[in-house]
C-alpha positions in Angstrom: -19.1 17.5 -17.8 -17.4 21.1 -16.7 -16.2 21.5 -19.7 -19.0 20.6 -22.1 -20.9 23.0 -19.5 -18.7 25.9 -20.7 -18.4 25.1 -24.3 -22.3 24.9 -24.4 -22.4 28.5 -22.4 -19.9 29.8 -24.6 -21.4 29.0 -28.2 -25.0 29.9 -26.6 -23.4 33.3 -26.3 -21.9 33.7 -29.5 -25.5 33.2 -31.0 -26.8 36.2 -29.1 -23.7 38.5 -29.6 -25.3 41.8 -30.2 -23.4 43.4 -33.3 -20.9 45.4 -31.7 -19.5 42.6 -30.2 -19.4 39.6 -33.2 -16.4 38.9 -35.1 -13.5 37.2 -34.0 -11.2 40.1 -32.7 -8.7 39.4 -30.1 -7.6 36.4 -32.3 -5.1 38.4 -34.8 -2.3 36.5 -34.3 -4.2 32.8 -33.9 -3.7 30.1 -36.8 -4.6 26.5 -36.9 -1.4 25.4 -35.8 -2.1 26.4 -32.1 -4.9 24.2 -31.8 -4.2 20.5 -31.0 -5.5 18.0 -32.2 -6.3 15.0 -29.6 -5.5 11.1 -30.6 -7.5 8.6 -30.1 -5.5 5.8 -27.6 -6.2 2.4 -26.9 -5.8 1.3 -23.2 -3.3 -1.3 -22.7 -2.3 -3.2 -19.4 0.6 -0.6 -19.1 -1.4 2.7 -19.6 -1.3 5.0 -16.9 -5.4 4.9 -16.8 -5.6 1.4 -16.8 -2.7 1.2 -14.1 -4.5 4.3 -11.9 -8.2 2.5 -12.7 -9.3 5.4 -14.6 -9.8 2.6 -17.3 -9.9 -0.9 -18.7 -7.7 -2.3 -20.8 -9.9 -1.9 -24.6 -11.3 1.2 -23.8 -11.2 4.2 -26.8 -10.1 6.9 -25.1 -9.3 10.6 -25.7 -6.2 11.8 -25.0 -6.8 15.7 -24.1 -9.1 15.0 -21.6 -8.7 11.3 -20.6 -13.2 10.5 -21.6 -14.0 7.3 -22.7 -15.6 6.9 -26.1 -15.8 3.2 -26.7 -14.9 0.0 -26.1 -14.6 -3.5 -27.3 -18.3 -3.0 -26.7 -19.3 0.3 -27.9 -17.5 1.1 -31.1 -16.1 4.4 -31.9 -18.3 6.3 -35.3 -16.0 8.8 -36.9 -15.8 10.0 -40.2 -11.7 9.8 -41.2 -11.0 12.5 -43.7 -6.9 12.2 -44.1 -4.7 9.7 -44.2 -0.9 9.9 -43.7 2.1 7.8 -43.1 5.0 8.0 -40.4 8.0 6.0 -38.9 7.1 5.5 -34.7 10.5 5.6 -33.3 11.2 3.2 -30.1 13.5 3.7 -27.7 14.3 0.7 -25.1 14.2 2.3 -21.6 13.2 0.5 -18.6 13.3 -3.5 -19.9 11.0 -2.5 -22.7 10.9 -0.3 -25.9 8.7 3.1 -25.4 7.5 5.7 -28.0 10.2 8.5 -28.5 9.0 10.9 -31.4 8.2 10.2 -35.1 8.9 11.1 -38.1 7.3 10.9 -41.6 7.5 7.5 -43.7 9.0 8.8 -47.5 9.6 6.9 -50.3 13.8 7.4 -49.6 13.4 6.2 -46.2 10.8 3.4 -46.5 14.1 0.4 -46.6 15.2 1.8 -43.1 16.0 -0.7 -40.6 13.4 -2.0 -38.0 16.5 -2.1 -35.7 19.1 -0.5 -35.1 21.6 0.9 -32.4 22.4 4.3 -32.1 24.6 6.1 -29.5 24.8 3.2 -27.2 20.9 3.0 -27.2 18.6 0.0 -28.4 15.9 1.1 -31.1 12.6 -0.4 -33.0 11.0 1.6 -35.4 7.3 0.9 -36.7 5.4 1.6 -39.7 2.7 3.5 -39.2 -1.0 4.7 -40.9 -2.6 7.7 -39.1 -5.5 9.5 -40.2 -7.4 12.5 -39.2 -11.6 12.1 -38.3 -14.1 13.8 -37.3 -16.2 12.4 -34.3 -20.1 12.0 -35.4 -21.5 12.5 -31.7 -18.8 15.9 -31.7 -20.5 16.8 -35.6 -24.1 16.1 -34.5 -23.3 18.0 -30.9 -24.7 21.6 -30.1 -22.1 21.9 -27.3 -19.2 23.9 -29.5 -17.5 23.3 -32.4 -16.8 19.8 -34.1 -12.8 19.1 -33.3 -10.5 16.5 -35.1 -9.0 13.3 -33.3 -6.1 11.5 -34.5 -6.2 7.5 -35.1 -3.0 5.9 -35.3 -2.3 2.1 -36.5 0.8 0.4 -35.8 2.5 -3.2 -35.0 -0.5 -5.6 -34.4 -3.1 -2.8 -35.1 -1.5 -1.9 -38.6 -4.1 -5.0 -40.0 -7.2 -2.9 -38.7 -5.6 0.2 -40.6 -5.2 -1.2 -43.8 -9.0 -1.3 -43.6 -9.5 2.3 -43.8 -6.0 2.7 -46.2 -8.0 0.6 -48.6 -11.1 2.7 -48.3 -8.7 5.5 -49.1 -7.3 3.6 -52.4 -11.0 3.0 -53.1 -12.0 6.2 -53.1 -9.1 7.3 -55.0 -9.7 5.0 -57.8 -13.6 6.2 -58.1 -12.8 9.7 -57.8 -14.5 10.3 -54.7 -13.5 11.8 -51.1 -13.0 8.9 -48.3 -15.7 11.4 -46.5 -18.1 9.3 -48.0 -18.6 6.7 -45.5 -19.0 6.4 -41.7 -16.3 3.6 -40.0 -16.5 1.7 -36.5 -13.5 1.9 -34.1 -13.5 -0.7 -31.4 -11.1 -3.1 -29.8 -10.6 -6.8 -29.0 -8.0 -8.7 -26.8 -5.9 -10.8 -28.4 -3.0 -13.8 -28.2 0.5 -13.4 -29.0 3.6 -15.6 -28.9 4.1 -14.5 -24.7 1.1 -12.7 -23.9 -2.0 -11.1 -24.6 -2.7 -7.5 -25.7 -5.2 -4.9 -27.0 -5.5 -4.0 -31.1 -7.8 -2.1 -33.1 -10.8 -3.2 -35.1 -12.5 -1.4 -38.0 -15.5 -1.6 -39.8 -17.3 -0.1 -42.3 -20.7 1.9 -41.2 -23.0 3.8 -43.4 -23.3 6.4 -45.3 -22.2 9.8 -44.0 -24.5 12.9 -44.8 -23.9 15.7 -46.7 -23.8 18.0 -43.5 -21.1 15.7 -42.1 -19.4 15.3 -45.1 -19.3 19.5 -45.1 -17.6 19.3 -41.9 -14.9 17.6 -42.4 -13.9 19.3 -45.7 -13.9 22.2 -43.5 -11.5 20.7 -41.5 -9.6 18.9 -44.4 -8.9 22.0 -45.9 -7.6 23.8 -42.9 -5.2 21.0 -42.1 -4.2 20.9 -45.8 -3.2 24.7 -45.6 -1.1 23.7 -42.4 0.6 20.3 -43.2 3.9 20.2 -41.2 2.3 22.6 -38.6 -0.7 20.6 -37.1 0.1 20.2 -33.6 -0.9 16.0 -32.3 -1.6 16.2 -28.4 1.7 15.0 -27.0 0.9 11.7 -25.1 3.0 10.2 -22.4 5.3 7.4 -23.3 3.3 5.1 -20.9 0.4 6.1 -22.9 2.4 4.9 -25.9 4.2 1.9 -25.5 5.1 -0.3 -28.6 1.9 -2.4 -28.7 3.5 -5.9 -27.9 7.1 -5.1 -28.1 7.3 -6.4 -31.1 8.4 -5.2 -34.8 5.4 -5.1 -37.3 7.1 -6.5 -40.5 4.1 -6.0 -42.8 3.9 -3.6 -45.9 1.8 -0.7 -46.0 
């Protein structure tokens, strides 16, 4: 609540700058690559909120600041504006296979092996579908400026990303941005081979507005200017963890 407190000061005072004072010196040297861009995580039984009881296991939450925006319960309404693919390479440290970096997912690297051994050290790699949204409570909210989160689909979420990667297709086919439409983020629990574990869902809302639809051009086309430069909030690997230890096999 701090923080909203000062954002809401701050752009209450840009509105009454007097003329001597508007314009945005002091940020000469200031591009969009220093501004990072938040993801959106899915608590697990491993994540360090869920361990610390920050959080439940199915809660949406964001990574910069650790708030809750949804759950299994409460769905998440974004807008998702860009879509991309990557390869989520998995290290095996500690008994189990963590996140290590990424890298992006190219047609002469798309037959790469899901496992491999390299130096000594045990690796799984995952397909993965990320896209760039805007949030519609941060769009609609007079507390500062609307700022991007990342969504990320991989292993037993990749299924709920296909949803959106189809919307993309759709959209592509009709000539039309994916901006178009309004999409549902939540969460469910469910049984694999040894255990149970948290995925994704995704469904279709309505139809987005032109206002919203404004803002994330905005924000389409100042990522677009910066592609290979847009800074993703580094998350810690507990935060990140392979989501059932397994390999997704699936195509994109």
């Amino acid at each position: 609540m701090a923080n909203k407190e000062v954002a809401r000061r701050e752009t209450d005072s840009v509105a009454i700058l007097p003329a001597d004072l508007a314009g945005d010196w002091g940020t000469e040297s200031v591009d969009s690559t220093d501004i990072v861009i938040p993801k959106l995580l899915l608590m697990h039984p491993t994540s360090e909120l869920v361990q610390g009881a920050s959080a439940q296991g199915g809660d949406l939450v964001r990574s910069t600041d650790n708030v809750k925006l949804g759950d299994k319960n409460k769905p998440v309404k974004l807008i998702p504006f860009m879509m991309f693919k990557t390869w989520v390479e998995n290290k095996f440290k500690d008994g189990q296979y963590r996140w290590d970096h990424e890298r992006p997912y190219t047609a002469e690297n798309s037959n790469d092996a899901w496992e491999y051994e390299l130096n000594g050290d045990k690796w799984k790699r995952q397909k993965a579908l990320n896209f760039y949204a805007l949030l519609l409570q941060d769009i609609a909210s007079s507390d500062g400026f609307p700022l991007p989160i990342k969504l990320q689909f991989k292993s037993a979420s990749l299924k709920a990303g296909r949803v959106l990667a189809n919307h993309f297709g759709v959209c592509k086919m009709m000539k039309k941005p994916p901006v178009i439409k309004i999409f549902n983020i939540g969460s469910e629990l469910v049984k694999g081979d040894k255990n149970t574990y948290q995925v994704f869902t995704v469904a279709v809302g309505e139809n987005s507005t032109i206002e919203q639809m404004q803002a994330c051009k905005s924000w389409y086309t100042t990522i677009s200017e910066s592609i290979g430069k847009v800074k993703d909030h580094n998350v810690s690997d507990a935060e990140t963890i392979a989501d059932d230890g397994k390999v997704d096999v699936g195509d994109y």
